[in-house]
C-alpha positions as CSV (number, residue, x, y, z in Angstrom):
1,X,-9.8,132.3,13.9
2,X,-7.8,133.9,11.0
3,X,-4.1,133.6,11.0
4,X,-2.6,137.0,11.7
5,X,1.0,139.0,12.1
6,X,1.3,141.4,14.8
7,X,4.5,144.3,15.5
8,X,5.6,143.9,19.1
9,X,8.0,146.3,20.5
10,X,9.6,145.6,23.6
11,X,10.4,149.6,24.5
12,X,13.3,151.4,25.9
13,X,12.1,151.1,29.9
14,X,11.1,147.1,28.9
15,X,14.9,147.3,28.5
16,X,16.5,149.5,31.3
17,X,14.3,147.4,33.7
18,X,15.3,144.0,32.4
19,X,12.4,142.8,31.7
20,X,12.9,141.6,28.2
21,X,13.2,137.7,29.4
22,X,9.9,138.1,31.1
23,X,7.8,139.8,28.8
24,X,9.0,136.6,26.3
25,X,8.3,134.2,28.1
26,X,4.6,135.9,29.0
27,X,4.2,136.0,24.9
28,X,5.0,132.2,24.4
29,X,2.2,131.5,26.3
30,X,0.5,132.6,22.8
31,X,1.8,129.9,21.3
32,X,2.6,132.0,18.5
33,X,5.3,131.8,16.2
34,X,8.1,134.5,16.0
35,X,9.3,135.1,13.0
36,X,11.5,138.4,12.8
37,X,13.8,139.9,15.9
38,X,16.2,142.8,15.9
39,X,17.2,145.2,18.3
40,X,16.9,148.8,16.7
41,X,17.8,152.4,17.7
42,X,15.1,154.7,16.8
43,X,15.2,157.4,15.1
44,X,13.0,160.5,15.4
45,X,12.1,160.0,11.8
46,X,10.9,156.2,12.8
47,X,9.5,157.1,16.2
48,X,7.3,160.2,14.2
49,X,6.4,157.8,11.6
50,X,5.3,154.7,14.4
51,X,3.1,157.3,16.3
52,X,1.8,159.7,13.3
53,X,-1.3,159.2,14.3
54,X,-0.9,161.0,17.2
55,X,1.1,164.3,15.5
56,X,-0.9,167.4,17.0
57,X,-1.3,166.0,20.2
58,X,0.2,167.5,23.3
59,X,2.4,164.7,24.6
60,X,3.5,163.7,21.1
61,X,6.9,165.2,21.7
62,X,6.9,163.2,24.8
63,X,6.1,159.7,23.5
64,X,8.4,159.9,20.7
65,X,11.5,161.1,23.2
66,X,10.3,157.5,24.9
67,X,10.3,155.5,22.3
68,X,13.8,156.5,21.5
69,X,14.7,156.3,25.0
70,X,16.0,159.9,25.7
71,X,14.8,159.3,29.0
72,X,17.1,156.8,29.6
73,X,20.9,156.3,29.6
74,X,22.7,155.7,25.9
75,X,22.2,152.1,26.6
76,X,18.3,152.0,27.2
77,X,18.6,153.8,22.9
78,X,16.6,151.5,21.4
79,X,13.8,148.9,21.6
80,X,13.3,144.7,20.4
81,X,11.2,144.7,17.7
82,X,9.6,141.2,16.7
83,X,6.8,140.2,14.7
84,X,4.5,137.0,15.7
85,X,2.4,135.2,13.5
86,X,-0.8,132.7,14.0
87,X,-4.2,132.5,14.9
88,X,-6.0,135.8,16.6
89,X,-2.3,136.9,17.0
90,X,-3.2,140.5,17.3
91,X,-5.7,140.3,19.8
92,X,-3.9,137.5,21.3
93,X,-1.3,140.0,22.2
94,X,-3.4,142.5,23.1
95,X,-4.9,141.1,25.8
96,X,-1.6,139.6,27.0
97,X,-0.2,143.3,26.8
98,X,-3.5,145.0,28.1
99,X,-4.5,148.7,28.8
100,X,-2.3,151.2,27.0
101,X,-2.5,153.1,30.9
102,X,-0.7,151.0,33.0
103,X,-3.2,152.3,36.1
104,X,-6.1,151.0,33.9
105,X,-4.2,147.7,32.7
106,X,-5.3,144.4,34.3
107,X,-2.8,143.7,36.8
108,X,-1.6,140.6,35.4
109,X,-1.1,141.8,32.1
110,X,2.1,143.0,30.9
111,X,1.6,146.7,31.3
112,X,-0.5,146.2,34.6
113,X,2.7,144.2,36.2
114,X,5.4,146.3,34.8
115,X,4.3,149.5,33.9
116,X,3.8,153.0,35.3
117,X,3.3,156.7,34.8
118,X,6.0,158.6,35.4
119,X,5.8,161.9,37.5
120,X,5.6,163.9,34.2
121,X,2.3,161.9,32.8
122,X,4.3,159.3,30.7
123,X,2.9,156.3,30.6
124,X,6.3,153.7,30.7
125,X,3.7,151.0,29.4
126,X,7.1,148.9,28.6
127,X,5.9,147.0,25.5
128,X,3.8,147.9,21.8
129,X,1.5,145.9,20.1
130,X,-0.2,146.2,16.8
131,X,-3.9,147.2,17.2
132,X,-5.7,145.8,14.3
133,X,-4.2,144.4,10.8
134,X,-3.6,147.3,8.6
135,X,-1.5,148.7,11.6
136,X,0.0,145.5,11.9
137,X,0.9,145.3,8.2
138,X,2.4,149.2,8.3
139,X,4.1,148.6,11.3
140,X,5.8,145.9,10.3
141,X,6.7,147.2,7.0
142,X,8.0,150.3,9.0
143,X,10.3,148.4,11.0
144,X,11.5,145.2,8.9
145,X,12.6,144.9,5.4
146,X,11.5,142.0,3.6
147,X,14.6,140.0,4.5
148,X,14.7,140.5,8.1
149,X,11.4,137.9,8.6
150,X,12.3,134.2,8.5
151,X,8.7,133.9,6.3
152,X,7.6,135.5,3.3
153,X,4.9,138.0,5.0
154,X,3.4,140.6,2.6
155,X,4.0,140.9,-1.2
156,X,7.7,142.0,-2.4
157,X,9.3,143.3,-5.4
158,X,12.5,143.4,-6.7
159,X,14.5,147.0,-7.0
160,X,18.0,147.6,-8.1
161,X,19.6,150.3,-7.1
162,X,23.1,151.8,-8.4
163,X,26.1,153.0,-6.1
164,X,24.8,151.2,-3.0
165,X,27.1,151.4,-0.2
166,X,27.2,147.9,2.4
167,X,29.0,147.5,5.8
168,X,30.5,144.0,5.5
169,X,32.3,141.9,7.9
170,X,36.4,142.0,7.3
């Protein structure tokens, strides 16, 4: 057993359909340890970056109009991103989330309870998970900056930068 992190995203149609509290309470049953959590709007930049791997494919314009939630209404923009760490986290996860194809995911997984394929050939699969460690690590990295995590995860360096403009509170 090897202590792992792992990206979850709880997507846009996890959302609409109000199924974040479930799909929580499914991953404690991990026993894994949660140590980052923010809500994000996605970009196209992000969403093209998160699925790269999948540039040149037919549905790619698809997917990444799902992960920013275009299908949805303004409030269904954005997904919960959270990274878990422990033991086997990644495949841990995995097997919690199952099959990416809702039709092909055990039914008492994640995606075989709440997901579907929509009339067009989306698969609404309602929740991401990291599929190996190197994924996990860019992933992460992609969607969290170093402060964001509660644990020191991956090695850090300090930068300065000059003329930086900050939202504070009044």
């Amino acid at each position: 057993m090897k202590e792992q992190l792992t990206l979850v995203l709880i997507k846009p149609d996890g959302l609409k359909k109000s199924l974040t509290g479930n799909i929580l309470t499914r991953l404690s049953e991990t026993k894994l340890v949660i140590v980052g959590a923010k809500v994000v709007g996605v970009t196209r930049e992000l969403a093209e970056e998160h699925y790269k791997h999948l540039k040149g494919k037919p549905f790619f314009d698809s997917v990444i109009d799902y992960l920013q939630g275009k299908l949805y209404h303004d409030e269904y923009r954005r997904v919960l991103a959270l990274v878990y760490r422990g033991q086997d986290a990644i495949s841990k996860v995995r097997k919690l989330a199952g099959a990416t194809n809702p039709e092909e995911a055990d039914p008492v997984s994640i995606r075989g309870q709440y997901g579907r394929i929509t009339t067009t050939g989306v698969f609404e699969n309602v929740i991401h998970c990291s599929a190996n460690e190197p994924e996990a690590e860019h992933e992460i990295k992609l969607w969290f900056k170093p402060e964001e995590l509660m644990e020191p995860t991956f090695r850090t360096k300090k930068v300065t930068k000059k003329s930086v403009t900050q939202v504070n509170w009044k």
